[in-house]
Each structure stands twice: as structure tokens, then as C-alpha cells.
C-alpha positions in Angstrom: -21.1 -18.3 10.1 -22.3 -15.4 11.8 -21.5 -11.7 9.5 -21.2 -8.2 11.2 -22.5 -4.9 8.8 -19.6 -2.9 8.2 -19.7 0.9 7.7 -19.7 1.6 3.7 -18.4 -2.2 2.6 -19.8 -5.5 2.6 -20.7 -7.7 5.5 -17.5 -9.2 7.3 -17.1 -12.5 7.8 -16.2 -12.9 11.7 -17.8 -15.2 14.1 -18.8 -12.5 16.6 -19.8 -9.0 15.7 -18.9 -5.4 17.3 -15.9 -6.2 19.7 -13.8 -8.5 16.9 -14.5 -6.2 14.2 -13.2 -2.9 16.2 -10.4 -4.9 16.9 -9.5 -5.6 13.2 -10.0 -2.1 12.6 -7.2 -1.1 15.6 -4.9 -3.5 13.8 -5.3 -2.4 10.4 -4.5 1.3 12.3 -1.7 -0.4 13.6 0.0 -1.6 11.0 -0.3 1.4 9.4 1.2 3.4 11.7 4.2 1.0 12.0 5.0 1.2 8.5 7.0 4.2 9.0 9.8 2.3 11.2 12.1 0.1 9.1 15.0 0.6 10.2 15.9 -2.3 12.1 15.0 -5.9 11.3 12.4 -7.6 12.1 11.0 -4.6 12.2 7.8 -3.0 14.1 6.0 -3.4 11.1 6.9 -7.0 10.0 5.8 -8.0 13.9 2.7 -6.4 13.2 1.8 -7.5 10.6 2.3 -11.2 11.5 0.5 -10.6 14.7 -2.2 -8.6 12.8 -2.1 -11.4 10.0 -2.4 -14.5 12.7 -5.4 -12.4 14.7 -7.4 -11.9 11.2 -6.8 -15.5 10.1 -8.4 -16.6 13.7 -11.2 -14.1 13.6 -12.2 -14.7 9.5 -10.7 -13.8 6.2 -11.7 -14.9 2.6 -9.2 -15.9 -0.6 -11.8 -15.0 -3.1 -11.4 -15.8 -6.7 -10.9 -12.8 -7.8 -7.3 -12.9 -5.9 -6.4 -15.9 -8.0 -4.7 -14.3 -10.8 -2.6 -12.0 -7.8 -1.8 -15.0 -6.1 -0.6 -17.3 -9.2 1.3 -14.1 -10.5 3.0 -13.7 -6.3 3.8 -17.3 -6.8 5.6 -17.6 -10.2 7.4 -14.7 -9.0 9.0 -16.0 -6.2 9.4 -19.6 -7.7 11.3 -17.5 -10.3 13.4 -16.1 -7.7 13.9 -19.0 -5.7 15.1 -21.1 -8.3 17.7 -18.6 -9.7 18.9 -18.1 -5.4 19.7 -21.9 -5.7 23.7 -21.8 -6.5 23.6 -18.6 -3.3 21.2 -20.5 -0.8 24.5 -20.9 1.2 25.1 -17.2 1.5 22.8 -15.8 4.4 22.1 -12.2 2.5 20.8 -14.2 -0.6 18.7 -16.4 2.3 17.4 -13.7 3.5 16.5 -11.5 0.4 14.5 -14.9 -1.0 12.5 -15.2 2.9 11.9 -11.2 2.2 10.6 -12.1 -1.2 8.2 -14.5 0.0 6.9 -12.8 3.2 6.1 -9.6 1.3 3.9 -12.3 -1.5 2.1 -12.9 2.0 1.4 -9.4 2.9 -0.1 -8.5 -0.5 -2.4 -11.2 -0.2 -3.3 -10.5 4.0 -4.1 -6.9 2.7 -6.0 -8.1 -0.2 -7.9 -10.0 1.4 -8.7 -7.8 4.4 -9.2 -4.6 2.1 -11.9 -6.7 0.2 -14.4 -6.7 3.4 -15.6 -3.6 5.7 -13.4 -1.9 2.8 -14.8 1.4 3.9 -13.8 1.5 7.6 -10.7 -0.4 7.5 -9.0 2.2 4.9 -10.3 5.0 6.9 -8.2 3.0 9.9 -5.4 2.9 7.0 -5.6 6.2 6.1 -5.1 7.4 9.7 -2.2 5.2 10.5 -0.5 5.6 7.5 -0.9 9.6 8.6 0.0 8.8 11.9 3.4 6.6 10.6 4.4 9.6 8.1 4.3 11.8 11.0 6.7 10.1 13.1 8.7 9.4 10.1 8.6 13.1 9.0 9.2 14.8 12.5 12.0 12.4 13.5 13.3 13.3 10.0 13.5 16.7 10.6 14.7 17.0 14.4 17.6 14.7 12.7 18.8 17.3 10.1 18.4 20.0 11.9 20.2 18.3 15.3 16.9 19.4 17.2 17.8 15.9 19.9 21.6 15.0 21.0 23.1 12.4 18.6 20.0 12.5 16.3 22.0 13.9 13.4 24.2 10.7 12.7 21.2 8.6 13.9 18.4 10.0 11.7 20.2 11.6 8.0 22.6 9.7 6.1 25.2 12.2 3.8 24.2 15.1 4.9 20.2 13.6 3.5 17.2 13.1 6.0 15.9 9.8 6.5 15.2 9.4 10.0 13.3 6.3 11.0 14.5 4.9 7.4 17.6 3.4 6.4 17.4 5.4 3.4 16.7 9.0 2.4 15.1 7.8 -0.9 12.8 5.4 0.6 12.0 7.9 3.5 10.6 10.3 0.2 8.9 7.5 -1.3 7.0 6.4 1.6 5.7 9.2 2.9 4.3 10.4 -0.4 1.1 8.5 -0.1 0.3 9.8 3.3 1.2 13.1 2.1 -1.8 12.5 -0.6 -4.2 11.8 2.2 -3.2 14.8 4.0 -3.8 16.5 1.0 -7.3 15.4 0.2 -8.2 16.6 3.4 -6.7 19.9 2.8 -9.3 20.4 -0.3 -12.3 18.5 0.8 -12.7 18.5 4.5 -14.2 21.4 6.8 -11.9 24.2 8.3 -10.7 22.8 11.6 -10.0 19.3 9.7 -8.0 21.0 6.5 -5.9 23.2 9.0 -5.0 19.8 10.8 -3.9 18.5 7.4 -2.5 21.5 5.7 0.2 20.9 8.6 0.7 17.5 8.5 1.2 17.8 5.0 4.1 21.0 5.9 5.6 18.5 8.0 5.8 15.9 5.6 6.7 17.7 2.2 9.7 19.0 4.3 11.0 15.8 5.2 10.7 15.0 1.7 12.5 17.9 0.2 15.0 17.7 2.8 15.4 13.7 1.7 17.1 15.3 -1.1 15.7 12.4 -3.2 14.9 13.4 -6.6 12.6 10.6 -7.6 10.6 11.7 -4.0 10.5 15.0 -5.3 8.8 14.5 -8.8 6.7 12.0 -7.4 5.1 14.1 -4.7 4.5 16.4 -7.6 3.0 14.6 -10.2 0.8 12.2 -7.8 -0.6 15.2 -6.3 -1.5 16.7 -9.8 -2.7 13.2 -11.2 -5.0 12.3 -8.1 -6.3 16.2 -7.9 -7.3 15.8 -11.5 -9.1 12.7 -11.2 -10.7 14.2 -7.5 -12.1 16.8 -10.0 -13.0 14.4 -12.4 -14.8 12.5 -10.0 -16.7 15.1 -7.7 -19.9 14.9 -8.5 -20.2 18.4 -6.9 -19.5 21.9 -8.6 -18.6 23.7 -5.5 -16.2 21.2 -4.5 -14.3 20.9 -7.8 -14.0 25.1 -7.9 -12.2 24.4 -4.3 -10.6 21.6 -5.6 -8.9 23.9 -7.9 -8.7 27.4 -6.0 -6.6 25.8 -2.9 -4.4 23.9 -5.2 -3.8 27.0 -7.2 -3.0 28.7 -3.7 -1.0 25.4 -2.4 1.3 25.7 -5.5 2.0 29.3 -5.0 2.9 28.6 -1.2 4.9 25.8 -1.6 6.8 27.7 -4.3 7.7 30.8 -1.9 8.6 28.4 1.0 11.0 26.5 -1.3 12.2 29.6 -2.4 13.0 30.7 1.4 14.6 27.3 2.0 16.9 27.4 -0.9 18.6 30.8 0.5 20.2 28.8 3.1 23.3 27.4 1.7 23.7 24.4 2.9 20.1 23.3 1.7 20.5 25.3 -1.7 23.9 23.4 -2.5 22.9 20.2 -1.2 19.4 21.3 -3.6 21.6 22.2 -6.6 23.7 19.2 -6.3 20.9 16.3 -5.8 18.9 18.2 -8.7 21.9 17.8 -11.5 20.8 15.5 -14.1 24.9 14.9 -15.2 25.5 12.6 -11.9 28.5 10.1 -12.4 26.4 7.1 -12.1 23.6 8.3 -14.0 26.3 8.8 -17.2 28.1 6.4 -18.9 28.2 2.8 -20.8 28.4 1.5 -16.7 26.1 4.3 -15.5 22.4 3.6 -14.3 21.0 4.1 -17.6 24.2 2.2 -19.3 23.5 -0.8 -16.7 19.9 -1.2 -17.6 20.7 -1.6 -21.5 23.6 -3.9 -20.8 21.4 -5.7 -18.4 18.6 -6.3 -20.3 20.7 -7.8 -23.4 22.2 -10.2 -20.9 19.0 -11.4 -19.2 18.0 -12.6 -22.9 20.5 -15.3 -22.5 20.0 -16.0 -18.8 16.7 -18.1 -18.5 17.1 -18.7 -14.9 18.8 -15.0 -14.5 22.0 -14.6 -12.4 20.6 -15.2 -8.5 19.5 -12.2 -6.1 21.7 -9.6 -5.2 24.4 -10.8 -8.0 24.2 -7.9 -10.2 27.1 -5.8 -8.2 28.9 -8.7 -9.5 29.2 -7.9 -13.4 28.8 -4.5 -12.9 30.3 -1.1 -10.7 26.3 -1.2 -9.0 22.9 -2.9 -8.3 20.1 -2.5 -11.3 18.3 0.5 -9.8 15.4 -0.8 -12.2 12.6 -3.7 -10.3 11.8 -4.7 -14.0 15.5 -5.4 -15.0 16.0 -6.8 -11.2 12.9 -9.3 -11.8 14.9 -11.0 -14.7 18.2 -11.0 -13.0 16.9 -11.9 -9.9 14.1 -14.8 -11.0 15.0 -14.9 -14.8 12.5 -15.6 -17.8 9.9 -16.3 -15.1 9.8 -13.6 -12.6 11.0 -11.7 -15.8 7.6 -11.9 -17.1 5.7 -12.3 -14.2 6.6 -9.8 -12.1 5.7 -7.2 -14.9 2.9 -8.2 -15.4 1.7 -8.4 -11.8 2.7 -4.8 -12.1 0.5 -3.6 -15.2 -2.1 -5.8 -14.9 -2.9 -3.9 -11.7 -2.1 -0.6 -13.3 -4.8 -1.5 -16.0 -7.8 -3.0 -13.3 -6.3 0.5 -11.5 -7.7 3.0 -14.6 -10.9 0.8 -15.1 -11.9 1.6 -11.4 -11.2 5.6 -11.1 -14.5 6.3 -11.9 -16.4 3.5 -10.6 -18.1 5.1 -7.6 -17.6 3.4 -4.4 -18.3 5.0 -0.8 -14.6 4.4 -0.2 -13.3 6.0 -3.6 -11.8 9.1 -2.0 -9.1 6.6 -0.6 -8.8 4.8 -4.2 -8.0 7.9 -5.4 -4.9 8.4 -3.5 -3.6 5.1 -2.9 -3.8 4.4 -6.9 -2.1 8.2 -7.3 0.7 7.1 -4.9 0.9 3.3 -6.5 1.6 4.4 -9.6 4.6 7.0 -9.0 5.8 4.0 -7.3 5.7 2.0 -10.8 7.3 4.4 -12.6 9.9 5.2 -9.8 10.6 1.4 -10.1 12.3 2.0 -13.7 14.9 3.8 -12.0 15.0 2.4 -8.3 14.9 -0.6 -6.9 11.9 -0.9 -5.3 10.7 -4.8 -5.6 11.3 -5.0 -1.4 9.9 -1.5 -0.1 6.8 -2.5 2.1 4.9 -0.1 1.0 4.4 -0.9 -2.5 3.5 -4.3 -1.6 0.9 -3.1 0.8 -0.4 -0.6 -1.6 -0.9 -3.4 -4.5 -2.6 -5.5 -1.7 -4.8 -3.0 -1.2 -5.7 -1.9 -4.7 -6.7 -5.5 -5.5 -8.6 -5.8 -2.0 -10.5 -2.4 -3.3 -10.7 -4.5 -7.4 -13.0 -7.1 -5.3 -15.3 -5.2 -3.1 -16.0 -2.4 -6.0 -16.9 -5.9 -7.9 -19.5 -6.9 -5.4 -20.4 -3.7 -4.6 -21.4 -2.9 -8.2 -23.6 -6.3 -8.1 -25.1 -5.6 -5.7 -24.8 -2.0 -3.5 -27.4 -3.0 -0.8 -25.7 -4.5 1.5 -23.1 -1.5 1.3 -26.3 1.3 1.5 -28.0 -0.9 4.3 -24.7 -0.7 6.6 -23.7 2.8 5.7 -26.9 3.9 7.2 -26.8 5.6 10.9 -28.5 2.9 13.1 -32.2 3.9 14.6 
């Protein structure tokens, strides 16, 4: 089998070089890009992912051994789940929620195992697309709330919230926080013309999310941002660049401060603000209330081995779990119970080890871990087991687990193709 040299990863394994392996990198772009509409189902980015998917498999892709835990841990899961959807298999929602389970497995491990080769390259083609997608998302957000097209208001906010091409505010906030990170790395590290680009990609993007009106979106953007701005100073093996690191973030802070501050003096975003930012909500409080639910669900999953079946929990109480963890054992029982966990913090765990294992592509690390783990703690108070973007981004952490591996073994290959041709 013939390999191509990739720019800062290992040698891909295609059967013909520069053509096939600029086309993989479009479709990586691609799906990207289509990850911000979800709207409708199928949607744009489940067909392109299948047709990305189908094109890599024909082309060349490896299941390497280091995906073997990932994909015994994706299995159990979703046996776990299948088995407790067995008295509901006749209902098409519970049909359908068990297909979803099983085509997202499939995505982490298409991701996984395209992330693990050209690494480099392909998550600069992520990184861009994902930019690209949480720009459309963003824009169409925001021409939604503020009726900027005819009919876009009912089309693109739900109660008075901006989601635009979402079906959901809070999953609108959620997804664009990771390419809101990658905006934001350019804003500190790149050159002038590249950070001005970015500084107002990310102004389009931190609006939509503050204007989402989702209050898990909100603490996330701020506390990824923090972490992976730590760990970018941390990691820069340059003084310069960590005193920048720190003056613009400084100067960032106190922008975004004054701008919220302008916002807010607009009523209808400063009640809508003051409302959504209450931590005394009705279904937060209460022995039924979100919190309530996840103690009362948690003492019956001990006596459920096989759970209660997917999308039963409305059933025995006023709402769904709003926690993946608790929604694992209700969903899957004991099995996915475990499992699904410990896919979870297993990753997490491998995620710390690597932060300071330098890797040409470690800029990208840096966010995608950031934005991967706001996501797991979100999960304790969402449900986020079927958002596509957390599955993508665990695809691609463990994609980036086996190419730092072979990279530390052996960097050569990595230098050797890195290195502008003569």
C-alpha cells in the first residue's frame, strides 16, 4: 500500500497521493462546516458525514489498537441501550433514539480514526469548518432575534431565545463554544490582519451565545476560555507570546464586560438576562425539580439493572433527566450505567496526560479538550448523550491520543513531512 507525507502528522494510508488526500481534507472541511445545521433530520451533517465516511473507507482508514478500548466502551453502551429499548422497539421515537445512539458510536470512531493520520492538516480543515459552521449558525442566529429577514423571527429563536439553525437555544450555545475557542486562539496568537478576522468572528459568535440566553452556554464560554488560555500559557514555549497571551485577554475581558453592559440596557435583553440568570427557576427547585429528579433517579436506577428504556423518564416524573450520566442508567441500565461514564472520564484522564505533550497540532488539542470538557460537566445538568458535537469532539480527542502516541515514538516521519518541499 502506497502512503502520502502529510503536513505535521504521520504518513496516510491512501492508495494514491496528492489528489485523494486534498480531497479528504475538503471533506473533513465539510463536515465541519455542516455541523452547524441540525435542524432538520437527516440532517446536512449526518449526509455528510456518511458520504464523507463511505469516501474515507474507499480511499484508506485504520482501526488501530489503541481505539479498542473506545470501541468496546461505544459497544457496551449501546448494547446497554438496546437491550433496555426492547419492551419500546414498537414505538418509532424509541426506534429512532436507539438508530441515533448507534450512528453517533460510528462517527466517534470515523473521526478517530481519521484524526489519527495527517492529524495536523485535517484539524486545521476542522478548525476552519467548524469556524465556518459557527458562523452561519451565529449570523442566522442573530438576523432571527433581531427580525433582520421576513419570517426569520419565528423560524430562527424559540421563546423569545436565539437558536437559529438549531432546534434549541441551548444546544445553539453549546455548539458554538468550541469554534468560538478557535477564534479565540487566533485572536492571541496569530498576526494583525488574521486576529482582527477572528476578534469578529468571535463578536459574532459570543453574541449569539449571550443572546441564546442559555446559562450553561454562558459559563461554559467563560470558563473554557479561561482553562484553555491558561494551559496556552502553560504551554508556549515563548515569553513574548505568553505576555500577549495575557495582555489581550486582560483587554478582551474588559470589552466584553462594557459591551454586555450596553446590551443589558435594552429591556427586553436585560429582562430576558435577569430572568434566564435566576438560580430559583421552578424546575431547578423542588423534590420533582432538576436537582430533585437526579437524586430520585439515581436511587431508582439501583434497582433497575436493565434501566427503564429510552426516552421513559417523562414517564415517572413532571421531565426528562437533564443529566447524560443519570440518562445512561435509565436509558441502558447497569451496563451503559457504567460504561458510558467511563467512556467519559477515561478520555477526560488520557485528555490531562496529553496537555503538555508537544505535538505540531497541539494548538488545536488545546481547544478542542477546553471545549470537550465544559461539555462533560454541562452533561450533569443537560442532556447531552445525542448532541453531535460532543461525539465528534471525543472522536477526535482519541484520534489526537493515537497520533501524539506515534508521534512521541517516533517524530521523524512528522519533522520529514512538515518540512517545505525543495
Amino acid at each position: 500500500m502506497a502512503y502520502a507525507a502529510t503536513a505535521g502528522g504521520f504518513p496516510s494510508s491512501v492508495t494514491s497521493a496528492p489528489r485523494v488526500l486534498a480531497l479528504q481534507r475538503v471533506l473533513v472541511w465539510l463536515v465541519g462546516a455542516s455541523g452547524a445545521i441540525v435542524f432538520v433530520e437527516p440532517s446536512p451533517y449526518e449526509l455528510m458525514t456518511l458520504t464523507a465516511a463511505v469516501i474515507f473507507f474507499a480511499t484508506g482508514l485504520r482501526l488501530r489498537l489503541a481505539f479498542m478500548p473506545l470501541l468496546l466502551l461505544l459497544f457496551l453502551i449501546n448494547i446497554g441501550y438496546s437491550i433496555g429499548a426492547i419492551p419500546f422497539m414498537d414505538k418509532p421515537e424509541v426506534a429512532n433514539w436507539i438508530a441515533t445512539s448507534w450512528y453517533m458510536a460510528v462517527t466517534v470512531m470515523f473521526f478517530a480514526m481519521v484524526i489519527s493520520e495527517d492529524t495536523a492538516a485535517r484539524l486545521d480543515m476542522l478548525r476552519r469548518g467548524l469556524i465556518v459552521g459557527g458562523l452561519i449558525a451565529a449570523t442566522s442566529a442573530l438576523a432571527g432575534y433581531f427580525n433582520l429577514v421576513p419570517g426569520g423571527h419565528d423560524l430562527l429563536t424559540l421563546y423569545e431565545r436565539a437558536r437559529g439553525t438549531f432546534k434549541d437555544p441551548n444546544v445553539l450555545g453549546a455548539f458554538l463554544i468550541l469554534p468560538a475557542l478557535f477564534a479565540l486562539q487566533s485572536v492571541v496568537s496569530d498576526d494583525f490582519r488574521k486576529s482582527f478576522r477572528s476578534t469578529i468572528a468571535l463578536g459574532i459568535m459570543a453574541l449569539a451565545i449571550l443572546l441564546a440566553f442559555s446559562r450553561a452556554a454562558w459559563g461554559g464560554l467563560a470558563v473554557t476560555s479561561a482553562f484553555m488560555l491558561a494551559l496556552m500559557v502553560l504551554t508556549s514555549r515563548s515569553r513574548t507570546q505568553r505576555s500577549r497571551i495575557v495582555v489581550i485577554s486582560i483587554v478582551a475581558v474588559i470589552v466584553a464586560v462594557m459591551l454586555i453592559a450596553v446590551l443589558l440596557s435594552f429591556d427586553q435583553i436585560g429582562e430576558m438576562f435577569r430572568q434566564r440568570a435566576s438560580f430559583d427557576q421552578s424546575y431547578d427547585e423542588g423534590r420533582f425539580g432538576r436537582f430533585g429528579r437526579h437524586v430520585l433517579g439515581a436511587d431508582m436506577a439501583l434497582d433497575l439493572p436493565f434501566g427503564i428504556g429510552p426516552l421513559q423518564f417523562h414517564n415517572y416524573f413532571p421531565e426528562d433527566t437533564h443529566n447524560s450520566y443519570l440518562n445512561a442508567f435509565m436509558s441502558g441500565g447497569w451496563i451503559a450505567g457504567v460504561c458510558y461514564p467511563a467512556l467519559v472520564f477515561v478520555t477526560v484522564i488520557l485528555g490531562f496526560r496529553h496537555v503538555f505533550v508537544t505535538v505540531p497540532w497541539q494548538r488545536a488539542y488545546l481547544a478542542i479538550f477546553a471545549a470537550f470538557l465544559g461539555t462533560v460537566g454541562e452533561s450533569f445538568i443537560i442532556d447531552t448523550d445525542h448532541w453531535r458535537h460532543f461525539w465528534m469532539m471525543l472522536g477526535a480527542m482519541w484520534g489526537m491520543f493515537a497520533a501524539a502516541q506515534r508521534y512521541q515514538a517516533d517524530p521523524e516521519p512528522a519533522i520529514t513531512a512538515s518540512a517545505p518541499a525543495s
